[in-house]
Structures are given as C-alpha cells and as structure tokens.
N, C-alpha and C positions, 0 to 999 in steps of 0.2 A: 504494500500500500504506500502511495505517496505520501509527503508529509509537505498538506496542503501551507502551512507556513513559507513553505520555497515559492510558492504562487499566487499567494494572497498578499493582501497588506492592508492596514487601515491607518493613514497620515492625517491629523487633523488637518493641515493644509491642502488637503485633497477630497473633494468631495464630502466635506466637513465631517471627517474621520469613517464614515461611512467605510463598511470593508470591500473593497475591491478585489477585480482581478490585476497581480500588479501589473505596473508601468502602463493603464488604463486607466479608465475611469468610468468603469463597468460594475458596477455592482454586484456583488455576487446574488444580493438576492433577485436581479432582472435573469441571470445566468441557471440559478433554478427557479422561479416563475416558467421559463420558459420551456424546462425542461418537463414542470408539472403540466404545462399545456398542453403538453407532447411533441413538441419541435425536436427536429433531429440535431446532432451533432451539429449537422451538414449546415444546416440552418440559422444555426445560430450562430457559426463562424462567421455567414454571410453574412449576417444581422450587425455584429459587432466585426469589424477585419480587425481591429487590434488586438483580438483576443487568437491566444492558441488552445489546440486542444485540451493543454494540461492544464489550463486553467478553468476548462468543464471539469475534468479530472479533478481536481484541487476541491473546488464547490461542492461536486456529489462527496468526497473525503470530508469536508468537512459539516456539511451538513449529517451524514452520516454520526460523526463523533459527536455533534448535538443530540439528537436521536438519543444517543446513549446516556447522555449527561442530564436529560431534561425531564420533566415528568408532567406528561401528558395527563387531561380531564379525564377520568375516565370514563370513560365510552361505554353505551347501556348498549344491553344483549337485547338483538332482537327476536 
C-alpha cells in the first residue's frame, strides 16, 4: 500500500489548508466525490490534467485509513 503522505498535502497557503493532491490544487475530497459518482480513473485524469494516477491512488489510501479510524452512525437493519 502507498503511503498516501508522499501524494497529498495540506498548506494553509494553498487552498486555505484544504488537503490536496500535491503540487495541485485539487482536493482530494473532489478526487473521491468523483470516484463515489462513479467516474473512471480515465476521467478524472481528464477532469483534473495536473493530477497523476497516484494521486487517485493516495485518496482511495487515504480515505480508506479514515474508514478505519472513524466511527460511523450506526446504521439500522432493514
């Protein structure tokens, strides 16, 4: 697994500290929005050209270790 730190960043001077993909000014949370939309890789490169792959890579790593860190409402059985 990556270790989404090499590809992220969050500068208060940039996007007023908002976490990015670095050396953009891309959001990670636009980078998964999009991916919950269901836009492909392909897609969203085009969407953003300053972004590279591993910076989708980086986003899903790091949304992921959220995932694990966070504690979700709990959700009623249907």
């Amino acid at each position: 697994m990556i270790d989404w730190r090499q590809y992220l960043s969050s500068d208060p001077l940039i996007c007023h500290g908002q976490l990015c993909a670095r050396g953009t000014r891309v959001f990670v949370t636009n980078i998964l929005d999009s991916l919950a939309e269901g836009a492909s890789r392909e897609e969203i490169l085009r969407s953003y050209p300053s972004l590279r792959p591993e910076h989708i890579d980086a986003a899903i790593v790091y949304a992921a270790e959220l995932a694990h860190e966070e504690t979700l409402l709990p959700l009623k059985a249907e």
